[in-house]
C-alpha positions in Angstrom: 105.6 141.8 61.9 103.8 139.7 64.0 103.8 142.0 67.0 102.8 144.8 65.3 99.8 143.2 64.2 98.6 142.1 67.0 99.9 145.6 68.7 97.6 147.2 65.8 94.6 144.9 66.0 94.6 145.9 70.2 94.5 149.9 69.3 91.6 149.1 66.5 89.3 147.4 69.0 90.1 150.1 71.8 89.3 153.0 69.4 86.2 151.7 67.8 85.1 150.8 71.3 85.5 154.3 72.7 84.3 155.5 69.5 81.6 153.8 69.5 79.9 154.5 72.9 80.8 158.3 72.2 78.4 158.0 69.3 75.7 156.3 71.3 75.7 158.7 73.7 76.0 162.5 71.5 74.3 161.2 68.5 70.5 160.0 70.1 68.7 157.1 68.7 70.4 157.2 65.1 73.7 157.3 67.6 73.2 154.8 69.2 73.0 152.2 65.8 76.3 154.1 64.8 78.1 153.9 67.4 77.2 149.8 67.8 78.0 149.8 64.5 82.0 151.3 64.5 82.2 148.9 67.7 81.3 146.3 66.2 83.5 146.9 62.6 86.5 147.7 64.8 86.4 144.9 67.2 86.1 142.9 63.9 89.7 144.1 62.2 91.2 144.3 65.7 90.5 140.6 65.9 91.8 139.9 62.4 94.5 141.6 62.7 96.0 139.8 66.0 94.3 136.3 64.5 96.7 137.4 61.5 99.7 138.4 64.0 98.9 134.5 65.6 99.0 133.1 62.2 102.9 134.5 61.1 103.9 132.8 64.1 103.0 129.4 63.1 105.9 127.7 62.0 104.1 125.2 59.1 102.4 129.0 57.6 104.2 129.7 54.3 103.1 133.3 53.2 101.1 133.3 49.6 102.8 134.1 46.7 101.6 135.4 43.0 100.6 139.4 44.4 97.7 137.8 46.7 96.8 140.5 49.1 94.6 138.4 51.6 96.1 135.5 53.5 94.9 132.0 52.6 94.4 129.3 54.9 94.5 126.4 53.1 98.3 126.2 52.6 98.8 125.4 56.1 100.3 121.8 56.4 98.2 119.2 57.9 98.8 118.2 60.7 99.8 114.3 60.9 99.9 112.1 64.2 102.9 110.6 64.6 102.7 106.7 66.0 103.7 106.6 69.4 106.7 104.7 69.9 106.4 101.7 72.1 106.4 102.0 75.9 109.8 101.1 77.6 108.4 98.8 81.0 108.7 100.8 83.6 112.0 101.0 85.8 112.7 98.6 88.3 110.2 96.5 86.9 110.2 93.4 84.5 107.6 92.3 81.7 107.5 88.7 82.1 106.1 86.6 78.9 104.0 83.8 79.6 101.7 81.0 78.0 99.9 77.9 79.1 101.1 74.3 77.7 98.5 72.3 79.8 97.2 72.4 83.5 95.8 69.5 85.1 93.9 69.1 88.5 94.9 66.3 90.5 93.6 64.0 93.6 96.7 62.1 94.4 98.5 60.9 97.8 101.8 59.8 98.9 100.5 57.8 102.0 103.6 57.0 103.7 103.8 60.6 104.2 100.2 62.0 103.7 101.3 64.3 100.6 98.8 65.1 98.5 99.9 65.9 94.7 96.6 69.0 93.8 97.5 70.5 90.4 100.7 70.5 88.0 101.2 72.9 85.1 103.3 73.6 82.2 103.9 76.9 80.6 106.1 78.8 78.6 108.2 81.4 80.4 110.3 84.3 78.8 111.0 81.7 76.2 111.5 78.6 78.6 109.3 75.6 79.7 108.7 75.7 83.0 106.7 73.5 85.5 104.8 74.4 88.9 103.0 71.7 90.9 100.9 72.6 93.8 101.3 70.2 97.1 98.8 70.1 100.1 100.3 68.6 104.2 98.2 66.4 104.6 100.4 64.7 107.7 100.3 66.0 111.2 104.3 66.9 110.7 105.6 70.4 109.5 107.4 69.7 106.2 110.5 72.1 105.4 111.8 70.7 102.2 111.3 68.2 99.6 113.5 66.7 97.1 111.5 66.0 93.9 112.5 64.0 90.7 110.5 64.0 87.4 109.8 62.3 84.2 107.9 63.5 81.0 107.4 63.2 77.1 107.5 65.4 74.2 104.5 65.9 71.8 104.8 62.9 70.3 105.3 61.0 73.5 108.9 60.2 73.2 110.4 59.9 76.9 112.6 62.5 78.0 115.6 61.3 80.1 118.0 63.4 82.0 115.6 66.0 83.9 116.9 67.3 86.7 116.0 66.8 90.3 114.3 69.8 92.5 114.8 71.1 96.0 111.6 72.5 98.0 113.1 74.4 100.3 112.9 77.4 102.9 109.2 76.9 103.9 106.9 75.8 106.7 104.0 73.6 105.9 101.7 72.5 108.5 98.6 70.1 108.4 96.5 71.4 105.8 99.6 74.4 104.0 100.0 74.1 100.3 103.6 74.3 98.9 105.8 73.9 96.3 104.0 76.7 94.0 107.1 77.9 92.4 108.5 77.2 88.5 111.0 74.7 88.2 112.9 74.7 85.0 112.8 71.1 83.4 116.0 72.4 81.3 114.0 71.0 77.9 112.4 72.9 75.2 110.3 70.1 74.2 108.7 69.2 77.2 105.0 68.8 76.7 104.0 66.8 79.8 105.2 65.6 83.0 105.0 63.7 85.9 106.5 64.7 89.3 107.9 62.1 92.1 108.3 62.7 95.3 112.2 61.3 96.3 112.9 62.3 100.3 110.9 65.0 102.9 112.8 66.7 105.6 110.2 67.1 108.6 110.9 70.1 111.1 112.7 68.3 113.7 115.2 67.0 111.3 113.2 63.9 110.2 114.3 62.5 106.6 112.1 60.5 105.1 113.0 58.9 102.2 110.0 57.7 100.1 112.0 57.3 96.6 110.4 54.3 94.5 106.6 55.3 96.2 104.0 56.0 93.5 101.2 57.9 93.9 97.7 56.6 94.6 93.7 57.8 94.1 92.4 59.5 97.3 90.0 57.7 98.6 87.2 60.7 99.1 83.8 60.4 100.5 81.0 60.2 98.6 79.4 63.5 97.4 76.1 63.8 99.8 73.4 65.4 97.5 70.5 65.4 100.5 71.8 68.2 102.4 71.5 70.5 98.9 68.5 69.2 97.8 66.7 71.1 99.3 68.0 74.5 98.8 68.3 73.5 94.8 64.6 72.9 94.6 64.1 76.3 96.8 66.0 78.0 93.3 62.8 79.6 90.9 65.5 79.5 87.3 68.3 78.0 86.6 70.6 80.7 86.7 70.0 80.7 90.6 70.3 77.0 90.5 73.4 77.2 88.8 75.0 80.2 91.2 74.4 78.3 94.0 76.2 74.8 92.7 79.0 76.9 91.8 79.6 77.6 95.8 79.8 74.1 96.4 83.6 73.1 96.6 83.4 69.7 96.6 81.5 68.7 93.4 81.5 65.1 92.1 84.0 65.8 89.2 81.9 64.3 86.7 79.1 66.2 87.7 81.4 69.5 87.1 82.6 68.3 83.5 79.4 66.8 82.0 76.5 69.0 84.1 77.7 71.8 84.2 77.8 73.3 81.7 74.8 72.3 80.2 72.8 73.9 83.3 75.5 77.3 82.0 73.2 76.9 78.9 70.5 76.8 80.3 70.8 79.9 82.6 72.4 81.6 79.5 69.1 81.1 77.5 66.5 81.5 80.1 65.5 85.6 79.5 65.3 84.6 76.1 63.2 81.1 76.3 61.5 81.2 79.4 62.2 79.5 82.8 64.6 76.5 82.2 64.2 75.3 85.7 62.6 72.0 85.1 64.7 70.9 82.5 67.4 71.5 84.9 66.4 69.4 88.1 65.5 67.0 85.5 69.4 66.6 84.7 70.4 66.7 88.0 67.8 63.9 89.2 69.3 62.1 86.2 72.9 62.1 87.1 71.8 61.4 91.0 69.9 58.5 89.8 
């Protein structure tokens, strides 16, 4: 049925078509409004009639009932998206869940072997507690492996006994190389902080050092040297440009970064708003320089 109505609705356009321009051209001006007229009217019922051949073929159309001779549009069923069903990860790869417990940046030393202890972490790792502690070669040796111990608490500072040792291993740190950024499972659920010691190094040329019992000290840094930025900070017309450049200095006092800081953030976040900022922040910078 389908077919022939669109087979039917084909013929109507080309008759009324060729109809249509024989008009326009026997029948003079009056022709001429005829035969655009039958084009018109046929092209009209041609296209219903395919629309209508389109329509039977649509498998949600359920064909009016109660002696209606004209089809009805409105029973056609509504089309409803279906949710998507979630996304499989992709082959060969695997979707890794992760949250942080704490981080903490560090600025300690092992000076019988020039170690310097930079940042530990904990975080939660496909449902385990895992730590990662970031180590800088401070020595003029090449260190190839470490053997570290640890100790930590729970959240209510109960002490954790029992957590197992780690091997460093299969790297090449030279003067100045970080190391050790890999997760070490502490095999406890309940671990909320922890403290990492450092128990022997093996040196490149077969060296052992064992440093087991040594504790970890403050590095002794040099002072921060304000007078060579000075300058440059007063050069700054808002604080926003006074805050962009201190944020290119590594080697901020880490006071300065914690308390100052973010109050010259403020500063540069209200200045389109209030006006230029940059006196009240020299003023806190002259304050913490004293």
């Amino acid at each position: 049925m389908s077919g022939f109505l669109r087979f039917a609705g084909a013929v109507l356009i080309l008759v009324g078509v060729v109809a249509g321009f024989f008009l326009m051209f026997e029948g003079g001006g009056v022709g001429i409004i005829s035969g655009l007229s039958t084009a018109f009217s046929a092209a009209v019922s041609g296209c219903m009639a395919i629309g209508m051949g389109e329509l039977l073929d649509r498998p949600d159309y359920v064909v009016p009932s109660g002696g209606s001779n004209h089809s009805s549009f409105s029973n056609l069923s509504s089309e409803t998206k279906k949710p998507s069903a979630p996304k499989a990860p992709a082959k060969g790869k695997v979707e890794v869940k992760q949250s942080a417990i704490y981080r903490e940046n560090t600025a300690l030393i092992l000076p019988s072997v020039n170690i310097e202890l930079v940042e530990k972490k904990l975080q939660k790792k496909d449902g385990k507690v895992v730590a990662k502690f970031v180590f800088v070669n401070k020595s003029p040796n090449t260190i190839t492996a470490v053997l570290a111990g640890f100790s930590g608490t729970d959240a209510f500072g109960n002490v954790l006994t029992d957590l197992p040792d780690h091997q460093y291993l299969d790297f090449e740190a030279k003067n100045g190389d970080a190391f050790g950024e890999e997760d070490v499972d502490l095999q406890s659920s309940v671990i909320r902080h922890v403290d990492v010691s450092i128990k022997k190094v093996l040196l490149s040329d077969g060296t052992i050092i064992d440093v087991q019992g040594e504790s970890w000290q403050e590095e002794e840094k040099p002072a921060f040297n304000w007078s060579i930025h000075m300058d440059k900070i007063r050069a700054c017309k808002t604080s926003a440009q006074i805050h962009a450049y201190l944020k290119r200095i590594d080697n901020l006092p880490l006071d300065f970064k914690n308390d100052v800081m973010p109050k010259i953030q403020e500063m540069a976040d209200v200045e389109r708003m209030y006006g230029n900022s940059k006196e009240s922040t020299m003023k806190l910078i002259d304050e913490f320089i004293g």
